[in-house]
DONUMAR-995132 format. One record per residue: x, y, z of N, C-alpha, C in turn; chain. Coordinates in steps of 0.02 Angstrom, whole numbers. Layout:
// DONUMAR-995132
      nc1      nc2      nc3     cac1     cac2     cac3      cc1      cc2      cc3   mol
        X        Y        Z        X        Y        Z        X        Y        Z     A
...
//
This chain:
// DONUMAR-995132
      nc1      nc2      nc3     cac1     cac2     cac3      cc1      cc2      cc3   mol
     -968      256     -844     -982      192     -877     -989      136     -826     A
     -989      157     -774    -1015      117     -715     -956       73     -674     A
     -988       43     -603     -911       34     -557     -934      -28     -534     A
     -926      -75     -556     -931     -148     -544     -869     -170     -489     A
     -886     -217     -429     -850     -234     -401     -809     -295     -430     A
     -759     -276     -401     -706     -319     -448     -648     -364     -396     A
     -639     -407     -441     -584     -476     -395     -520     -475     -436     A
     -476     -468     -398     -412     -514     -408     -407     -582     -391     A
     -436     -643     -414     -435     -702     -409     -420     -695     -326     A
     -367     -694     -305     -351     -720     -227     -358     -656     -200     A
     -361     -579     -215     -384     -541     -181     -436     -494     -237     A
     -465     -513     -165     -560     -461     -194     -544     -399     -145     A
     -575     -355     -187     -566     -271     -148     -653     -253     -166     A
     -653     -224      -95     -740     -206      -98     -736     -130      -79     A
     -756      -80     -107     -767        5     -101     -747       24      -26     A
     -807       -3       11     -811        8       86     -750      -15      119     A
     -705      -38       95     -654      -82      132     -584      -58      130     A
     -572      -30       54     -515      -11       44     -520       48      -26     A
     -566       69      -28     -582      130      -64     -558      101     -126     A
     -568       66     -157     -541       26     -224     -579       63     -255     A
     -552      124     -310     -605      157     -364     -603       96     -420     A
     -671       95     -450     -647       27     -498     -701       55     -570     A
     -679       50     -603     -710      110     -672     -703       73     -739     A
     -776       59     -777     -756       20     -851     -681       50     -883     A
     -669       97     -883     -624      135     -918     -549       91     -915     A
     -527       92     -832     -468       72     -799     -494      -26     -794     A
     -535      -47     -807     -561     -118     -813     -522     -127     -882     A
     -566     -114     -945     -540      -99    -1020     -472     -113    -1018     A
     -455      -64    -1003     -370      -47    -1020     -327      -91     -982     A
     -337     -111     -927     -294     -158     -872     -302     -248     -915     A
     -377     -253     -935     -379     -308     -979     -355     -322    -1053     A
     -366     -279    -1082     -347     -258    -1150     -268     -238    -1177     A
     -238     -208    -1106     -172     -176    -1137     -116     -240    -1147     A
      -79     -250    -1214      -17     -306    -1216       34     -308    -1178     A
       21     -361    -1153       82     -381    -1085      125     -427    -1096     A
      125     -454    -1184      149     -501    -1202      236     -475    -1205     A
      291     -505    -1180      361     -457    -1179      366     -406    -1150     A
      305     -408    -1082      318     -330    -1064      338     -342    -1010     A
      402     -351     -975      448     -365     -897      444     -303     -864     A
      468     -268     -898      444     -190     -850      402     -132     -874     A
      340     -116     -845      298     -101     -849      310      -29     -805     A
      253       28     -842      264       86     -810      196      113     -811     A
      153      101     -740       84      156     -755       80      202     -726     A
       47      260     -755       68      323     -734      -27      358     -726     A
       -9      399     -695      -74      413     -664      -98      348     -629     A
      -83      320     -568      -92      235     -560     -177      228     -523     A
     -190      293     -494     -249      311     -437     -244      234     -384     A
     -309      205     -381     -319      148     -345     -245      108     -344     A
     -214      108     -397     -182       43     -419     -207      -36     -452     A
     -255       10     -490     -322      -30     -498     -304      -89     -571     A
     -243      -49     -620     -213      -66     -672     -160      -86     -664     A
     -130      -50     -627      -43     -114     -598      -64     -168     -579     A
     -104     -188     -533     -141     -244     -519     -162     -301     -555     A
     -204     -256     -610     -227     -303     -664     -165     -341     -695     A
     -106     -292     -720      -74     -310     -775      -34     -366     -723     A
        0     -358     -660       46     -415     -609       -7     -468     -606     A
      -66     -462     -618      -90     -524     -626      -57     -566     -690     A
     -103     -520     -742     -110     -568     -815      -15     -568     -810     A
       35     -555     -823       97     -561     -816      140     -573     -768     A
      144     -635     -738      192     -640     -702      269     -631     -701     A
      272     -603     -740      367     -601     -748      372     -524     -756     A
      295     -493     -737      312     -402     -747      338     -377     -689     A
      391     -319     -690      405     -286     -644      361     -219     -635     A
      329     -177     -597      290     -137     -621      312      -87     -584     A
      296      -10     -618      310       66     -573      260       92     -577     A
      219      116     -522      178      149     -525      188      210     -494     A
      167      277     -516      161      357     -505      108      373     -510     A
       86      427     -454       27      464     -465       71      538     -435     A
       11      585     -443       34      668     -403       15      656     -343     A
      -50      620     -341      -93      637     -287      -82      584     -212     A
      -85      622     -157      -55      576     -114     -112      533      -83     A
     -160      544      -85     -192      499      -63     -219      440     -115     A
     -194      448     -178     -206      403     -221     -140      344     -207     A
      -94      381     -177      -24      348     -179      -54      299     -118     A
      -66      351      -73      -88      313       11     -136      247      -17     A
     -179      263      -63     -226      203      -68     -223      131     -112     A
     -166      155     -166     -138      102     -205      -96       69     -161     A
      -27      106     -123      -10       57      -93      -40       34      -40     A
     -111       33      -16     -133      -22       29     -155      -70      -13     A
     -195      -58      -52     -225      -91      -92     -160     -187     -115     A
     -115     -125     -149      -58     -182     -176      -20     -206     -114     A
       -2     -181      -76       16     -240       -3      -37     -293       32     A
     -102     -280        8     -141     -339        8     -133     -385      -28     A
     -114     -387      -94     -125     -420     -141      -61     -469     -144     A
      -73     -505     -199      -19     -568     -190       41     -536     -225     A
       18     -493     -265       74     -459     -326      114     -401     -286     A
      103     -384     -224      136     -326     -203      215     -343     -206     A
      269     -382     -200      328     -379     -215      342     -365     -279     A
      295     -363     -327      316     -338     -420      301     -293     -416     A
      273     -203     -378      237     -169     -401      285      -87     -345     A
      302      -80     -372      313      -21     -332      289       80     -366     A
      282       97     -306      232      142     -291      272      204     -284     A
      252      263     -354      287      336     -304      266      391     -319     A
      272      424     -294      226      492     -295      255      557     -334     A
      240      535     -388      299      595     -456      263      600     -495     A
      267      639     -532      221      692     -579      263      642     -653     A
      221      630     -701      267      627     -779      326      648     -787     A
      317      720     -759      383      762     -792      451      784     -768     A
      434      758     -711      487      722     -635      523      690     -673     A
      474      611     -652      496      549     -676      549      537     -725     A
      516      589     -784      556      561     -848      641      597     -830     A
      639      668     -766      716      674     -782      762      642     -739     A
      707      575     -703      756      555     -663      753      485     -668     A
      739      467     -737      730      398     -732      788      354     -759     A
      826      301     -756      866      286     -801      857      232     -824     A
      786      204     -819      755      143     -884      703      134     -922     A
      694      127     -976      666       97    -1021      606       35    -1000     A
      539       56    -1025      491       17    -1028      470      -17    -1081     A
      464      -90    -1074      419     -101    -1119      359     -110    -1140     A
      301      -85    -1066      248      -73    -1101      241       15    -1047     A
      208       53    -1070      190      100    -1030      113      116    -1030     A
       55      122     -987        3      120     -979       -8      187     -939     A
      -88      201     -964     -116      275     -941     -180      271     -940     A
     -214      284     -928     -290      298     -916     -288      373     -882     A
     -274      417     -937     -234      482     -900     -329      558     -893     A
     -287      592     -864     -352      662     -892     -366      689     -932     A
     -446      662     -972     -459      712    -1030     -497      757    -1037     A
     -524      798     -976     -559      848     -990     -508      909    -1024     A
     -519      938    -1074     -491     1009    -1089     -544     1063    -1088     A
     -507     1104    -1045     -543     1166    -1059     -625     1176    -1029     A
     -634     1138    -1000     -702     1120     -941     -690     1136     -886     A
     -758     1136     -845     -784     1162     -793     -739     1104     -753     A
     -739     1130     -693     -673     1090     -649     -740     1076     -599     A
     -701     1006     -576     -741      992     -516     -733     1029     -445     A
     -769     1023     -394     -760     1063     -324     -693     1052     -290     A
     -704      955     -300     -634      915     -250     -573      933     -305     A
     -517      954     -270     -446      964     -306     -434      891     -336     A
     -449      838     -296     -411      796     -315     -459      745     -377     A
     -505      758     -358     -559      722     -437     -548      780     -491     A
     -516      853     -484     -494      894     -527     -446      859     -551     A
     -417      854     -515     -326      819     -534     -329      775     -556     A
     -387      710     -559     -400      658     -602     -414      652     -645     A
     -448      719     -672     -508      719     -733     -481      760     -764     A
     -443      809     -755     -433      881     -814     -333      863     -830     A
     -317      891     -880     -271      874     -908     -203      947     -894     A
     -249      979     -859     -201     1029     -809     -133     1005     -792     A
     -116      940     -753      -63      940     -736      -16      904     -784     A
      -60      869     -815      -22      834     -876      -59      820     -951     A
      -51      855     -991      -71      864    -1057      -54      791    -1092     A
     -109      770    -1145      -97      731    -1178      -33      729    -1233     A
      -16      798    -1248       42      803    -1275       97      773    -1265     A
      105      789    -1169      161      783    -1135      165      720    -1137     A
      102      677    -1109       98      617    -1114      127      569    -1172     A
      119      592    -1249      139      540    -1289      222      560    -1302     A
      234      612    -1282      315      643    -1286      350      624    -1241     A
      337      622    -1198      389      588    -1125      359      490    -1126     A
      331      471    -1151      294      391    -1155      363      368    -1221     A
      372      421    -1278      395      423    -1324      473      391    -1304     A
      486      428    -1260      561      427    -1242      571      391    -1191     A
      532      351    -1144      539      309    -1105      527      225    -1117     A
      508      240    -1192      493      154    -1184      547      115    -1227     A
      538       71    -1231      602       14    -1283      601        9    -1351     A
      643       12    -1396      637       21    -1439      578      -34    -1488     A
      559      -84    -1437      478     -119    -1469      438     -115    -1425     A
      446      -68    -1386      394      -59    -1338      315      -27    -1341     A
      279      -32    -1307      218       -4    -1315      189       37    -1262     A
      143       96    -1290       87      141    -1247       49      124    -1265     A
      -12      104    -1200      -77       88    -1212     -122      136    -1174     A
     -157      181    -1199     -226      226    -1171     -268      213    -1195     A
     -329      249    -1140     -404      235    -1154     -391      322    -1151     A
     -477      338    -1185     -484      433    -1211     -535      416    -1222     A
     -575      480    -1226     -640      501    -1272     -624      504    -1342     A
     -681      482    -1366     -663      488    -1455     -627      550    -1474     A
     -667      622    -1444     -613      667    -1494     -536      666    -1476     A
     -526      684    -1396     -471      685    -1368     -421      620    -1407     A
     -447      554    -1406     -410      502    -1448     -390      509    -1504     A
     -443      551    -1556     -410      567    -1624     -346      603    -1628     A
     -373      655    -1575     -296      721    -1584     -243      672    -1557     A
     -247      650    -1502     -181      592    -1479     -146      557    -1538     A
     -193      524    -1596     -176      483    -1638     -123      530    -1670     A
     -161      601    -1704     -130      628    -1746      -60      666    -1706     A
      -76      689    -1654        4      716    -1607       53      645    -1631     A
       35      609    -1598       73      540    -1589      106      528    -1669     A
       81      522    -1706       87      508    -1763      148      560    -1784     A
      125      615    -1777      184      672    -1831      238      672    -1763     A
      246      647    -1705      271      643    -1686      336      578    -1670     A
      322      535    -1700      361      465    -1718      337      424    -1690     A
      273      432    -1652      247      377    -1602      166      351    -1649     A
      160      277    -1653      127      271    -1724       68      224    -1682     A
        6      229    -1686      -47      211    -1688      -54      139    -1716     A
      -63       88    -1681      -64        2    -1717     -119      -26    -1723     A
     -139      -16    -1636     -217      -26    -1617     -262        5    -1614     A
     -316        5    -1649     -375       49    -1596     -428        7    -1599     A
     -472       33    -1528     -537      -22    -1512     -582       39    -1483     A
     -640       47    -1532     -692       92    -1532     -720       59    -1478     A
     -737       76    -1425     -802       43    -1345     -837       73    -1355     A
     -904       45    -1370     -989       70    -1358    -1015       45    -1299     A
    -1037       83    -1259    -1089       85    -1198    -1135       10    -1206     A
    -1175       16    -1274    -1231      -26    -1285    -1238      -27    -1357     A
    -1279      -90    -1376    -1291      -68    -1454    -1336      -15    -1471     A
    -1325       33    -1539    -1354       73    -1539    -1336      118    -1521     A
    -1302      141    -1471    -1262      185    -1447    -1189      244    -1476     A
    -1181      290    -1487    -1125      322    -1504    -1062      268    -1485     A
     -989      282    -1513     -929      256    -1468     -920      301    -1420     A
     -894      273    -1367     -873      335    -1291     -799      364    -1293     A
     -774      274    -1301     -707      294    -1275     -667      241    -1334     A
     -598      264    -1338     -549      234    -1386     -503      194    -1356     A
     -472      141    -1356     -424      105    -1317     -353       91    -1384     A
     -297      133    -1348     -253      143    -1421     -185      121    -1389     A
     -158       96    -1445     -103       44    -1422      -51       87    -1487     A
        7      114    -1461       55      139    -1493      111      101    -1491     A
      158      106    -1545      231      102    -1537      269      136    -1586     A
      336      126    -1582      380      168    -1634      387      120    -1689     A
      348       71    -1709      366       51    -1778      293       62    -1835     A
      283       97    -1849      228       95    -1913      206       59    -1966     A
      138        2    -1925      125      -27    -1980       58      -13    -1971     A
       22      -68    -2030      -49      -47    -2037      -89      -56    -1952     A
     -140      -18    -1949     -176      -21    -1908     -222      -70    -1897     A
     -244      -94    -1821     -298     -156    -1828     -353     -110    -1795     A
     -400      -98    -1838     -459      -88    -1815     -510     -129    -1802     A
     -556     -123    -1707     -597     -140    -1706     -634     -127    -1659     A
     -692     -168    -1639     -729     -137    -1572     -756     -187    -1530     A
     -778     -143    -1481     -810     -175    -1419     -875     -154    -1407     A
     -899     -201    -1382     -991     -153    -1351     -977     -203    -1271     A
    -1008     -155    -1227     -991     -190    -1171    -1047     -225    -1123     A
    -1136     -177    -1147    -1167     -198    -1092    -1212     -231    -1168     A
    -1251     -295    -1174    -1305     -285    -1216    -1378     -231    -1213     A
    -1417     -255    -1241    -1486     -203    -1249    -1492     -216    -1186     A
    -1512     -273    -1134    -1540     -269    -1085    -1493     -255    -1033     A
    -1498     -199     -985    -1462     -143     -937    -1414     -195     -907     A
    -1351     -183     -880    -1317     -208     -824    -1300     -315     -837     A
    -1337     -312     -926    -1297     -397     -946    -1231     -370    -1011     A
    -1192     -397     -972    -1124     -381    -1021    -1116     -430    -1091     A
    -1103     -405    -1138    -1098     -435    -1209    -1044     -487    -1193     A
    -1059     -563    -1249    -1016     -597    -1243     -919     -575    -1223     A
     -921     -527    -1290     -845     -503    -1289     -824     -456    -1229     A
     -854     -447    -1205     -821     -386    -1142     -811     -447    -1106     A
     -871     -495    -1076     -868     -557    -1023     -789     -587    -1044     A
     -769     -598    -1117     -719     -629    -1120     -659     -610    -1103     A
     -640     -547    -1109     -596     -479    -1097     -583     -484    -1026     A
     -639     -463     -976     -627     -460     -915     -642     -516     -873     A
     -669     -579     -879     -691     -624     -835     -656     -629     -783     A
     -585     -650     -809     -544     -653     -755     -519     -626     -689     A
     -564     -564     -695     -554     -502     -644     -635     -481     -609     A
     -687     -523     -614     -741     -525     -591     -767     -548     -551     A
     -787     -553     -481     -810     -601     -414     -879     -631     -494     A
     -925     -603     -509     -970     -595     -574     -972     -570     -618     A
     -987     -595     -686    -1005     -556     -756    -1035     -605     -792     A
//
């Protein structure tokens, strides 16, 4: 869905410079996810550090943890965030989900993922764009079950998914005590199928707010009013 270069107000990261992967997907979700009451923050699968980033922006009073498996994702977030102004809120470590959760002894109040949803597909060549994309090392299951037990009792999980993968999440999540509040259908363009789901859980069950996004208009590479409004703040342009 395309890789727009992107600003942190006082620090801009450019590809060539500091390998900043920067992806509508992890844009979405870093803008979109509620940070309102959220002091400590937990993103998991962090890659770039492209979403800890976002969120130590929009929240200044967040403390943030970031984990990945992969070490050169670790190697590249924390350069990335020791550039940045937010690097004293953000710390960095290299643990799997299922680590983490047996060695953790706090409570989040928001937890964030932009995790792997290929199932059951052709794997890529590179291990480590494997390890990004397929759900091998960490199942969406695992994900809303260990998210389940790590956050505050008003706390929130926010993911982005493909439509189907998002449905089954809803429904795991659901018979599982973890309840579906938000969802925001993203279309590519008008006219277009939805791609991806942006879903905001917690443990209290109420009605759901449904709605959507379209991100680019008809004409290629001009972004719809509402995406511009979503992300501006994180744009050298839009």
């Amino acid at each position: 869905m395309g890789n727009p270069y992107f600003s942190f107000k006082q620090f801009t990261v450019y590809h060539d410079l500091c390998a900043m992967k920067v992806g509508i997907d992890g844009v979405l979700l870093g803008a979109w996810a509620d940070v309102k009451n959220a002091n400590n923050i937990l993103d998991i699968g962090t890659g770039s550090g492209l979403i800890a980033l976002m969120l130590a922006q929009r929240n200044p009073d967040a403390t943030i943890t970031a984990i990945d498996i992969d070490e050169n994702a670790i190697l590249q977030s924390e350069i990335n965030i020791k550039n940045s102004p937010w690097g004293n809120r953000i710390e960095v470590g290299k643990n799997s989900l299922q680590d983490f959760m047996l060695s953790s002894t706090k409570k989040y109040d928001l937890i964030v993922s932009n995790p792997p949803f290929f199932i059951n597909s052709m794997k890529a060549p590179e291990d480590t764009r494997t390890t990004a994309r397929h759900t091998d090392t960490l199942t969406h299951e695992e994900l809303i079950t260990y998210s389940k037990a790590l956050i505050t009792p008003k706390g929130k999980l926010c993911i982005i998914l493909p439509i189907n993968e998002g449905e089954k999440c809803i429904d795991f999540a659901e018979n599982s005590g973890l309840f579906c509040n938000k969802k925001v259908s993203v279309f590519p363009k008008p006219g277009s199928p939805a791609k991806r789901l942006l879903l905001g859980f917690s443990l209290e069950k109420r009605e759901r707010e449904n709605t959507h996004i379209t991100i680019e208009s008809e004409t290629r590479h001009q972004y719809t009013p509402e995406f511009t409004q979503l992300a501006k703040d994180f744009y050298l342009k839009l």
